[in-house]
C-alpha positions as protocol buffer text, in pm:
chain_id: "A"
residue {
  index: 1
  type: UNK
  ca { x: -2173 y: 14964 z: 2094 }
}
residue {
  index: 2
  type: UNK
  ca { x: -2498 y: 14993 z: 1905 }
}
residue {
  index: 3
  type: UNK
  ca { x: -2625 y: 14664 z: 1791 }
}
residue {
  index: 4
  type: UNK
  ca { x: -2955 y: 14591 z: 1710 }
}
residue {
  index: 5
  type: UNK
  ca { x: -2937 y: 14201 z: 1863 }
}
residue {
  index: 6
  type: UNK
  ca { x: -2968 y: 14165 z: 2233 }
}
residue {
  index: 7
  type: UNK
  ca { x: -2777 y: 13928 z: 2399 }
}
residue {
  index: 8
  type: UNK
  ca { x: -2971 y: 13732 z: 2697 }
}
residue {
  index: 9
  type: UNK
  ca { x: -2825 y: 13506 z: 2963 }
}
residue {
  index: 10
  type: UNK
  ca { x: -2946 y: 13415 z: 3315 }
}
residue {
  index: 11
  type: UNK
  ca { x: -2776 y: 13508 z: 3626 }
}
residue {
  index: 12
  type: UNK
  ca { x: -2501 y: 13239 z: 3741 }
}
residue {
  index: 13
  type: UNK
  ca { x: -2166 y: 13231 z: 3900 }
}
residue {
  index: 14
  type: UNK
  ca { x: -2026 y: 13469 z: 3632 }
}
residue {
  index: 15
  type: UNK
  ca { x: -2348 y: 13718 z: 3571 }
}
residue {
  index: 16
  type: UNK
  ca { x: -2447 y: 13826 z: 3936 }
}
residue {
  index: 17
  type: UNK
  ca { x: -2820 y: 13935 z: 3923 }
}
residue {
  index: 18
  type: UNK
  ca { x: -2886 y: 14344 z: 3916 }
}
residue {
  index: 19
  type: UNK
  ca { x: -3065 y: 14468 z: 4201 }
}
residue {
  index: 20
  type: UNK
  ca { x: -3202 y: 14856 z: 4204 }
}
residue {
  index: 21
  type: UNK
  ca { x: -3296 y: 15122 z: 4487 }
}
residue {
  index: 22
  type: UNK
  ca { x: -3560 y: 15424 z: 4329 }
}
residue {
  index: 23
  type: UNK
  ca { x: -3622 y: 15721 z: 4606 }
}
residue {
  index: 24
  type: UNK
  ca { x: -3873 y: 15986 z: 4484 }
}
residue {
  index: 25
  type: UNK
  ca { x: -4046 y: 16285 z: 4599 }
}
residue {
  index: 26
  type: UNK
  ca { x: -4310 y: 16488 z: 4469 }
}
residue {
  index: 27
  type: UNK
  ca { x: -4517 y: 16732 z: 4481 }
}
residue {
  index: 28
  type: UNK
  ca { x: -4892 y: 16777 z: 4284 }
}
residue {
  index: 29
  type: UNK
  ca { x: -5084 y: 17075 z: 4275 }
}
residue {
  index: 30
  type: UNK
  ca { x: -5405 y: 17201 z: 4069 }
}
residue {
  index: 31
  type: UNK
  ca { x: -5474 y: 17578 z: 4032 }
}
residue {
  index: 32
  type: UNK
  ca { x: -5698 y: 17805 z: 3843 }
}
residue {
  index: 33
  type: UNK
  ca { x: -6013 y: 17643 z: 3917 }
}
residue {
  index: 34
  type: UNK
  ca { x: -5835 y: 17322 z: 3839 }
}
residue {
  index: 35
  type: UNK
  ca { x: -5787 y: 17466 z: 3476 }
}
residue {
  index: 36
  type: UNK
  ca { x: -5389 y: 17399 z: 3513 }
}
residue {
  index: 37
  type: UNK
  ca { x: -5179 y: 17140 z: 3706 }
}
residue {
  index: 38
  type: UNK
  ca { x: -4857 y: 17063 z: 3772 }
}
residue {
  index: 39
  type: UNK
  ca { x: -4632 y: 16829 z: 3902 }
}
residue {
  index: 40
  type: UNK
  ca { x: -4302 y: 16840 z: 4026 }
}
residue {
  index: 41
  type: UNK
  ca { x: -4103 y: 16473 z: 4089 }
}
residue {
  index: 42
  type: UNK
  ca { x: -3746 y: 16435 z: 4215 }
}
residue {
  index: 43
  type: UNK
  ca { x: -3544 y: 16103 z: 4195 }
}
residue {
  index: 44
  type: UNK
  ca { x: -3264 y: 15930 z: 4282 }
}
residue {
  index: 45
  type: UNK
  ca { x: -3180 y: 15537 z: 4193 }
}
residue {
  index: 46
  type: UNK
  ca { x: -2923 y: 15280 z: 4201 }
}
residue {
  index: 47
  type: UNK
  ca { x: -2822 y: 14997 z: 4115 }
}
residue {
  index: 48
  type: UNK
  ca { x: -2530 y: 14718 z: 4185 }
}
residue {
  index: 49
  type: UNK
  ca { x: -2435 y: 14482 z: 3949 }
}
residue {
  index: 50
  type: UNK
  ca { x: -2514 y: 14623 z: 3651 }
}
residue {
  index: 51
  type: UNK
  ca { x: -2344 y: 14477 z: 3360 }
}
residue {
  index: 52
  type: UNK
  ca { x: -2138 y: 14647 z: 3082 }
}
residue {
  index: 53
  type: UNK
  ca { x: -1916 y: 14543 z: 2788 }
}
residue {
  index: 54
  type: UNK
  ca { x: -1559 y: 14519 z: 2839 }
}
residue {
  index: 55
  type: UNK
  ca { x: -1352 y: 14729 z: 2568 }
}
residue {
  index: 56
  type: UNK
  ca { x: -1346 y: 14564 z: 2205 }
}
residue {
  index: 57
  type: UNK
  ca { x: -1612 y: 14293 z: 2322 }
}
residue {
  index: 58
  type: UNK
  ca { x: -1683 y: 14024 z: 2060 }
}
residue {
  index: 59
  type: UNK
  ca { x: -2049 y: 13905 z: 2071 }
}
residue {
  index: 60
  type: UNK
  ca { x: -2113 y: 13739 z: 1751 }
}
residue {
  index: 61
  type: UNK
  ca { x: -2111 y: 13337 z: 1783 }
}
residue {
  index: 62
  type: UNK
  ca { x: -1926 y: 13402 z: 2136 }
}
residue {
  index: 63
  type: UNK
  ca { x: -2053 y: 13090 z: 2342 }
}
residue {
  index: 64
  type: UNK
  ca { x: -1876 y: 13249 z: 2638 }
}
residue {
  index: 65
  type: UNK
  ca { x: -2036 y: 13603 z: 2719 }
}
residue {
  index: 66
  type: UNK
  ca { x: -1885 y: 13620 z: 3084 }
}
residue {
  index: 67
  type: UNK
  ca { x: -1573 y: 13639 z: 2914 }
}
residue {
  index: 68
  type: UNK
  ca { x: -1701 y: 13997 z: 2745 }
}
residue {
  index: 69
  type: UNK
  ca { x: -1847 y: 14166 z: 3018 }
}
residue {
  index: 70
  type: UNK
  ca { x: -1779 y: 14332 z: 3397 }
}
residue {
  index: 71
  type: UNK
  ca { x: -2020 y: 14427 z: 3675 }
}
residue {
  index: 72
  type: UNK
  ca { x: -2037 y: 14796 z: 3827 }
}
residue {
  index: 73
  type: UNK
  ca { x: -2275 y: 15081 z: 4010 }
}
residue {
  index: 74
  type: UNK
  ca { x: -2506 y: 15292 z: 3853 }
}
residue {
  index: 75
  type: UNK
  ca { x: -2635 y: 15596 z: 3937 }
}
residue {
  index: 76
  type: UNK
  ca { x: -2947 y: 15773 z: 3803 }
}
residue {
  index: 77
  type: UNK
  ca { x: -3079 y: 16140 z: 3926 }
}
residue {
  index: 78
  type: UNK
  ca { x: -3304 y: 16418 z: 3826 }
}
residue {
  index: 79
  type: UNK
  ca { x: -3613 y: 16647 z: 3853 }
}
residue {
  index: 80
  type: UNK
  ca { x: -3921 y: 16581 z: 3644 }
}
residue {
  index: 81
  type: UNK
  ca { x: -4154 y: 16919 z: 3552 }
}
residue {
  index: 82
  type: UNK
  ca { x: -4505 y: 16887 z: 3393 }
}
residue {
  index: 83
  type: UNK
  ca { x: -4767 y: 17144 z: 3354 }
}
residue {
  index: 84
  type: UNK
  ca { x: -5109 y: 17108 z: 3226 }
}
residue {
  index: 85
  type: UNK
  ca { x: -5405 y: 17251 z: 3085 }
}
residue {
  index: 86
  type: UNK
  ca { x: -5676 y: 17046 z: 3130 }
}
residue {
  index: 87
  type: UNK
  ca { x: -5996 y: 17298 z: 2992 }
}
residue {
  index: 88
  type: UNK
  ca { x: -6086 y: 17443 z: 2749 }
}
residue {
  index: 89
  type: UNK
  ca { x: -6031 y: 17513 z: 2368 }
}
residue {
  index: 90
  type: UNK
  ca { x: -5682 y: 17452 z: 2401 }
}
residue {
  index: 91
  type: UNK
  ca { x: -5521 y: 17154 z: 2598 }
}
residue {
  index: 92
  type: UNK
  ca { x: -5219 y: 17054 z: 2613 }
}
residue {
  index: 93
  type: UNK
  ca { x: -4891 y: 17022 z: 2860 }
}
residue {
  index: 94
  type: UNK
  ca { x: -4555 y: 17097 z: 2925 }
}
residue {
  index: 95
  type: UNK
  ca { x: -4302 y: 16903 z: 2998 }
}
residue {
  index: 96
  type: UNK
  ca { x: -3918 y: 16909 z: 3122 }
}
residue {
  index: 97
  type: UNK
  ca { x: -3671 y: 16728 z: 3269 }
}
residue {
  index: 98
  type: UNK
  ca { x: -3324 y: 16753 z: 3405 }
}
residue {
  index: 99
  type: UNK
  ca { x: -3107 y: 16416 z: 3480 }
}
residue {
  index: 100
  type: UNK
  ca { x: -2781 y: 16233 z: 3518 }
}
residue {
  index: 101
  type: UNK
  ca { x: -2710 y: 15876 z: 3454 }
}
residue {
  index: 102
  type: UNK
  ca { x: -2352 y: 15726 z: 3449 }
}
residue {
  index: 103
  type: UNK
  ca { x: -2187 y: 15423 z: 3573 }
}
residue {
  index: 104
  type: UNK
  ca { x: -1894 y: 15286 z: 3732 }
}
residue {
  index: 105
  type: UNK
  ca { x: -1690 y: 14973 z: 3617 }
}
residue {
  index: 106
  type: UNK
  ca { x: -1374 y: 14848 z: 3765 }
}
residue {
  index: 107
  type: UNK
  ca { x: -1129 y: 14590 z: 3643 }
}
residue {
  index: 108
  type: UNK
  ca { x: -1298 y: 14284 z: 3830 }
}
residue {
  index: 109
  type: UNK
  ca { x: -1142 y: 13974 z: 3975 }
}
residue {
  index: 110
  type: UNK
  ca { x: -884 y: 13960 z: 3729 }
}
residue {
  index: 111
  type: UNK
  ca { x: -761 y: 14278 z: 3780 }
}
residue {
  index: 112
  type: UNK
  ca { x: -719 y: 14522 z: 3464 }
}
residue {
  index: 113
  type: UNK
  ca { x: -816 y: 14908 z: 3456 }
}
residue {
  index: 114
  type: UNK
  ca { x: -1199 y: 14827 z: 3433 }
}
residue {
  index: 115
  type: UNK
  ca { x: -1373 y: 15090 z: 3194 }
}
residue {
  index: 116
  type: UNK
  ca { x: -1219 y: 15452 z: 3191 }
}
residue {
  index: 117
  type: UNK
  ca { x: -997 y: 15378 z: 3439 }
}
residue {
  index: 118
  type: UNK
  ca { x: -1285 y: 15284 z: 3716 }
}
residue {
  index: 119
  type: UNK
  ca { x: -1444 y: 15641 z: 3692 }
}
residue {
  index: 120
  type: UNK
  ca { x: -1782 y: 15727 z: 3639 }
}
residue {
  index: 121
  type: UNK
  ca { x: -1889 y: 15722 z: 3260 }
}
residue {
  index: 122
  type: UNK
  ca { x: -2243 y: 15831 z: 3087 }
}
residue {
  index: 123
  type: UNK
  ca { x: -2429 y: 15529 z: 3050 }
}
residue {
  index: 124
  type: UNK
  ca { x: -2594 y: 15507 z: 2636 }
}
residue {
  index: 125
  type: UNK
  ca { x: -2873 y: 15663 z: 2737 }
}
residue {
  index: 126
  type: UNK
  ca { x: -2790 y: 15948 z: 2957 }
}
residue {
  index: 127
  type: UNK
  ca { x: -2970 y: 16234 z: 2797 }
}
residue {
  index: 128
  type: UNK
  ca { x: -2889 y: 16541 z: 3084 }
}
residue {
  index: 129
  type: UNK
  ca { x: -3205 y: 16791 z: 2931 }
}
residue {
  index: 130
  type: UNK
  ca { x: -3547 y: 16625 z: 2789 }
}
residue {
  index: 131
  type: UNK
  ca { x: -3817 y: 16868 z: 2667 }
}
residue {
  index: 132
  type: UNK
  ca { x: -4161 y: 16829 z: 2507 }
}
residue {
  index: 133
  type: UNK
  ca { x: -4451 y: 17019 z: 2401 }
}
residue {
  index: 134
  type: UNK
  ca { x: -4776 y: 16874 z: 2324 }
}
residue {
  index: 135
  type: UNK
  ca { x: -5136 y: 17096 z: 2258 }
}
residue {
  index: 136
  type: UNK
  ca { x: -5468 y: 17013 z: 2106 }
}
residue {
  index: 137
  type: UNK
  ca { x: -5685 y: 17289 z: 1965 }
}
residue {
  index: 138
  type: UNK
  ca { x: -6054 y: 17153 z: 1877 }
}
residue {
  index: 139
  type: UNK
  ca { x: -6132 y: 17422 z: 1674 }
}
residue {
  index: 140
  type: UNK
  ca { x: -6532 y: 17334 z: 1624 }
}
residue {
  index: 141
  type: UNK
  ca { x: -6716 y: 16995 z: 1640 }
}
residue {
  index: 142
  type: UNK
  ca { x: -6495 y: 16896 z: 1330 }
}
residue {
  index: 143
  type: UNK
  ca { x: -6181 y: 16997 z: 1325 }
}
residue {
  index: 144
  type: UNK
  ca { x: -5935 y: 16974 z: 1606 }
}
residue {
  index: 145
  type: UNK
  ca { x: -5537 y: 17024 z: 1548 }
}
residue {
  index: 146
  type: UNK
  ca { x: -5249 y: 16900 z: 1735 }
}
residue {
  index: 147
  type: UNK
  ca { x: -4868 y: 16994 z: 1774 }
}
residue {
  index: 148
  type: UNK
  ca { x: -4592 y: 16817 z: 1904 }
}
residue {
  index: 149
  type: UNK
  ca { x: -4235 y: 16938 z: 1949 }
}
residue {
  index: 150
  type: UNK
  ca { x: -3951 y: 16735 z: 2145 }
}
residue {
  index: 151
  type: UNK
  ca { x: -3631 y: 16851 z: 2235 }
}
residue {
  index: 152
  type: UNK
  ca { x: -3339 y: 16605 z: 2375 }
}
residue {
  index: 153
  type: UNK
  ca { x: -2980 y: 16610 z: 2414 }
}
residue {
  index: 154
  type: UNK
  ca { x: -2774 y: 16400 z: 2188 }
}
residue {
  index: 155
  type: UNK
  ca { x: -2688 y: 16064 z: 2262 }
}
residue {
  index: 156
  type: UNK
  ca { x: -2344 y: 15952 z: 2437 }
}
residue {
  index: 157
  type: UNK
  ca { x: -2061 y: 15814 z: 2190 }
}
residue {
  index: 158
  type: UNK
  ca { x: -1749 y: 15717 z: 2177 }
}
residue {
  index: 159
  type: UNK
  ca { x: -1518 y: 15883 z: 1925 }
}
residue {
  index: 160
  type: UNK
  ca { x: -1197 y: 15793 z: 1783 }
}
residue {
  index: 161
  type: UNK
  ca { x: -894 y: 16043 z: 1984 }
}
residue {
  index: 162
  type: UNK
  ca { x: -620 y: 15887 z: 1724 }
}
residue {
  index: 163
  type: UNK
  ca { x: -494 y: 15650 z: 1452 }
}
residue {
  index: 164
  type: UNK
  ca { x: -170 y: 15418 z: 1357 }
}
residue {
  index: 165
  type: UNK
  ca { x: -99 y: 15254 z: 1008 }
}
residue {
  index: 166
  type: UNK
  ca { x: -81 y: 14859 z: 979 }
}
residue {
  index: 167
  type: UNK
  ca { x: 16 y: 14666 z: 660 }
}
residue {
  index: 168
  type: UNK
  ca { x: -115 y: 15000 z: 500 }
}
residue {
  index: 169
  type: UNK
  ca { x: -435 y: 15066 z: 671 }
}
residue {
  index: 170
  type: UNK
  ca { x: -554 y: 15298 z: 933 }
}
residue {
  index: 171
  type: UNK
  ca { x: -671 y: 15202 z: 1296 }
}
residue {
  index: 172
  type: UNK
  ca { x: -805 y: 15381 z: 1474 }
}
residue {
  index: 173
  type: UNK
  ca { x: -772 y: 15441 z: 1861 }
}
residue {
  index: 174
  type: UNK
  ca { x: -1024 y: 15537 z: 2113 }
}
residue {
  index: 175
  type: UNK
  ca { x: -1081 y: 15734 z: 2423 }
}
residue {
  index: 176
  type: UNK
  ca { x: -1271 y: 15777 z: 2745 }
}
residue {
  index: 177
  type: UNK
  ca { x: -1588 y: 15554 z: 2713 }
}
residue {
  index: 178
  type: UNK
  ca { x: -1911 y: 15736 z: 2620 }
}
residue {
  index: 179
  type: UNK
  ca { x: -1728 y: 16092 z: 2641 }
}
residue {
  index: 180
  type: UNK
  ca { x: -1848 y: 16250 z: 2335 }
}
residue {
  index: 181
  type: UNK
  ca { x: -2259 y: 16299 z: 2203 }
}
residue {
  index: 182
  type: UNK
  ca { x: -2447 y: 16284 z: 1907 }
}
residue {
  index: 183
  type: UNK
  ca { x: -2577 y: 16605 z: 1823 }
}
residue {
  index: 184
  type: UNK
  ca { x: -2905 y: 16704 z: 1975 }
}
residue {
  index: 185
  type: UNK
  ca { x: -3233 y: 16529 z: 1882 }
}
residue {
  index: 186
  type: UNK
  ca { x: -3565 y: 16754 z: 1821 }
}
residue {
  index: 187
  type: UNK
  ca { x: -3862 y: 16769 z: 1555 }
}
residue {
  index: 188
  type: UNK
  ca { x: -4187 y: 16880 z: 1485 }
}
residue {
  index: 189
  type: UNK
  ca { x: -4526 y: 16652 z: 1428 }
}
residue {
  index: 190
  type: UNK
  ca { x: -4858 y: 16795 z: 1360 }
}
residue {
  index: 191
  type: UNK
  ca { x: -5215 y: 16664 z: 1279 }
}
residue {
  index: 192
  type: UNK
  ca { x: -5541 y: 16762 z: 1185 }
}
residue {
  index: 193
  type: UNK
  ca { x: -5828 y: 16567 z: 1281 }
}
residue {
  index: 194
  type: UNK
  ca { x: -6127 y: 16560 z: 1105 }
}
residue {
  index: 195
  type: UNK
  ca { x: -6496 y: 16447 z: 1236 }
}
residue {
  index: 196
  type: UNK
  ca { x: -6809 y: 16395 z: 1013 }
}
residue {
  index: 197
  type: UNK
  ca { x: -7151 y: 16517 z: 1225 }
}
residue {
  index: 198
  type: UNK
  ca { x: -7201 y: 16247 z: 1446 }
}
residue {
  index: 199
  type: UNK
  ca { x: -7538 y: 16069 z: 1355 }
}
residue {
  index: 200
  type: UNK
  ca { x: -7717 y: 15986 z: 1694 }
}
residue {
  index: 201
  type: UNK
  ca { x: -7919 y: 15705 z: 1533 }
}
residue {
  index: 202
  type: UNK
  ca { x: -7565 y: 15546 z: 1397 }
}
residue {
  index: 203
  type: UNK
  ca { x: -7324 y: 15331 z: 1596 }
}
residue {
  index: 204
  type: UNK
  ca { x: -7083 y: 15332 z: 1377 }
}
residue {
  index: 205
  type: UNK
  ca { x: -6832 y: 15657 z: 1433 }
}
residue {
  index: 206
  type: UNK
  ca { x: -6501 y: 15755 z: 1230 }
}
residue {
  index: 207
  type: UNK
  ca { x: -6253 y: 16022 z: 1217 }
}
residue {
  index: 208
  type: UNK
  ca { x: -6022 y: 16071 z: 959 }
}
residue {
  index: 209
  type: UNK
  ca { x: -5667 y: 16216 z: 1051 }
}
residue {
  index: 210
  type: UNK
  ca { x: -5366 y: 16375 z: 881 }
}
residue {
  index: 211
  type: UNK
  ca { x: -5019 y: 16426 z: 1025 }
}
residue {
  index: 212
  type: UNK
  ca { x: -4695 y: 16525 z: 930 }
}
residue {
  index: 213
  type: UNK
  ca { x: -4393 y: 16359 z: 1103 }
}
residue {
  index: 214
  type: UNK
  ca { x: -4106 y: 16598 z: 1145 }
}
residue {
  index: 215
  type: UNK
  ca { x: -4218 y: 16869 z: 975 }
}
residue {
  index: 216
  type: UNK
  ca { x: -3904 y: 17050 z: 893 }
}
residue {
  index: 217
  type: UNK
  ca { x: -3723 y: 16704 z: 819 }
}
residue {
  index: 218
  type: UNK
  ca { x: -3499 y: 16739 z: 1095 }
}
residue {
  index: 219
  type: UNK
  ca { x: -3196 y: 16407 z: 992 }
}
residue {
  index: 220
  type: UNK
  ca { x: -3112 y: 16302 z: 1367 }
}
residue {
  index: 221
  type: UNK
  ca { x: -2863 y: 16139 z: 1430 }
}
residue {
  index: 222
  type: UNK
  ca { x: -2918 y: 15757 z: 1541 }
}
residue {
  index: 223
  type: UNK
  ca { x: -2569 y: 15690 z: 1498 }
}
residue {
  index: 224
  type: UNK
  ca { x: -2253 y: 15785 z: 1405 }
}
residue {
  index: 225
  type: UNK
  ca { x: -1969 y: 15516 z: 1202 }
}
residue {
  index: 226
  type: UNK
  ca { x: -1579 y: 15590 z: 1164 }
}
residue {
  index: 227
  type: UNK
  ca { x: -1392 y: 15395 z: 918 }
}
residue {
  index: 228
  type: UNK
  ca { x: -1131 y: 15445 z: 635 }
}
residue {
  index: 229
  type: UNK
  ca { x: -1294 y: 15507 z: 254 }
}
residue {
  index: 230
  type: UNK
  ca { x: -1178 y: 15246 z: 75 }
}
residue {
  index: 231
  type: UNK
  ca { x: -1132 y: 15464 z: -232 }
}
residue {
  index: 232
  type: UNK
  ca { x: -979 y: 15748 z: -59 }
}
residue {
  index: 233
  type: UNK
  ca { x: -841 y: 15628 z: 202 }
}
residue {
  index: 234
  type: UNK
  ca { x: -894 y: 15913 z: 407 }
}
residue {
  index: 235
  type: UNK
  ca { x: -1069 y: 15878 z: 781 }
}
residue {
  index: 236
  type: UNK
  ca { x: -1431 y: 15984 z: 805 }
}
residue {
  index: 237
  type: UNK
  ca { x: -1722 y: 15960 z: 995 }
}
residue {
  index: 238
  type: UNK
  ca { x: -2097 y: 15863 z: 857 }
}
residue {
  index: 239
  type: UNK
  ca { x: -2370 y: 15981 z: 1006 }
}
residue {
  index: 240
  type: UNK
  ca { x: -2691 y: 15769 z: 1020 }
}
residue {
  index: 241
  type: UNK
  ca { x: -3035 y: 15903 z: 1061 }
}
residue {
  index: 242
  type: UNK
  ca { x: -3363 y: 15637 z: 1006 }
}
residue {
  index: 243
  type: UNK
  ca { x: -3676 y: 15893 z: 970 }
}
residue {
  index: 244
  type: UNK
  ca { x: -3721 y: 16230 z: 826 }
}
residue {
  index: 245
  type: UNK
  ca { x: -4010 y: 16390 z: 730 }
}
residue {
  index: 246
  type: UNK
  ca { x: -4353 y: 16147 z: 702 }
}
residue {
  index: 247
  type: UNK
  ca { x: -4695 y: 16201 z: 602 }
}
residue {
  index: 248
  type: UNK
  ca { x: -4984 y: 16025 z: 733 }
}
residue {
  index: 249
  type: UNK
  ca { x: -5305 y: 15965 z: 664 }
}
residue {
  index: 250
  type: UNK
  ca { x: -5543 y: 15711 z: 920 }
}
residue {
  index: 251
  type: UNK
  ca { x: -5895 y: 15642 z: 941 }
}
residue {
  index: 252
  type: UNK
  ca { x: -6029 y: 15584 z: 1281 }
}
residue {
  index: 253
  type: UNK
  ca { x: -6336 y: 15419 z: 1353 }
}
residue {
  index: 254
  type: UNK
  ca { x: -6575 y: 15270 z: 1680 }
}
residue {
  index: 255
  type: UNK
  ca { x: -6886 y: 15049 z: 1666 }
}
């Protein structure tokens, strides 16, 4: 469930506190007269007690959240790429990397199937393939551009796998947790930056930059509704993006 209100509450005797394991290993390396770099990273973390929402969970006004949720194991794992160029004209680096994160939630004390039957699920931010490209160009002592380009696989959801009618209206019913995805999240941003000659005798310095915020006003999908329309009363799902393409313009300054 996406809901823009967190809910807090200590640990107790119902909400057992999380507790995590991280094992890394990497590996660093510069090359080309230490014009390029890279670095290499694998992972692997746990962590017990990690709390999820029981199926159909009411949270508004609910004075009793132990009631709504159940503990389980999560798992996180992946490799981490990122090369560099550190000289020069052009600067910039690459990025990429390849992960897994899921979790496992059984029924609890009081018995009951747990979530997805006690198998592992993709936790709400599981994103398996993360890619991003960043590069400056400074062009002369005025004018420098910069690109920016980010690539990530959609978000996990949960879609509806059937319906019934009651007293004339259509339910829907659900399936595995988390077994579907948005569809895949990229964009564009670029800039310009420009710098007035520097006055050596002045301590007050500016630079004026312009940008453009998903150039090619790319509508990602933050989330995705299902519901009856109440006119046609047919099923259908509504798609919800927040920002498409933005201009900028900034004025930065130092004394």
């Amino acid at each position: 469930t996406i809901n823009p209100v967190d809910i807090w509450a200590p640990s107790g005797n119902f909400v057992k506190p999380q507790m995590s394991n991280q094992y890394a290993v990497g590996y660093f390396r510069n090359f080309l007269d230490n014009d390029y770099s890279l670095e290499i990273e694998t992972y692997y973390k746990t962590i017990d007690n990690r709390i999820d929402y029981i199926d159909g969970s009411d949270l508004i006004g609910n004075k009793n959240i132990e009631t709504e949720i159940l503990n389980g194991n999560m798992r996180s794992y992946g490799i981490e790429f990122l090369l560099r160029k550190n000289r020069g004209s052009f600067q910039g680096w690459l990025a990429y990397t390849l992960s897994k994160s899921e979790q496992r939630t059984p029924g609890g004390a009081a018995g009951g199937p747990g979530i997805n039957e006690g198998e592992w699920y993709n936790v709400n931010f599981d994103r398996p393939h993360d890619f991003s490209f960043t590069g400056t160009y400074k062009l002369n002592e005025k004018w420098t551009f910069g690109g920016n380009l980010v690539y990530q696989t959609g978000r996990p959801l949960t879609v509806p796998n059937g319906q019934y009618n009651y007293l004339g209206l259509s339910i829907a019913t659900y399936g595995d947790r988390n077994s579907s995805r948005l569809p895949d999240y990229h964009r564009l941003d670029i800039s310009a930056t420009y710098t007035p000659r520097i006055d050596p005798n002045r301590r007050w310095r500016g630079e004026w930059k312009f940008g453009i915020y998903n150039v090619y006003n790319r509508n990602n999908a933050q989330d995705i509704s299902f519901g009856q329309n109440a006119s046609t009363g047919r099923n259908e799902a509504i798609k919800t993006s927040i920002f498409g393409i933005v201009p900028s313009l900034s004025y930065n300054f130092k004394f």
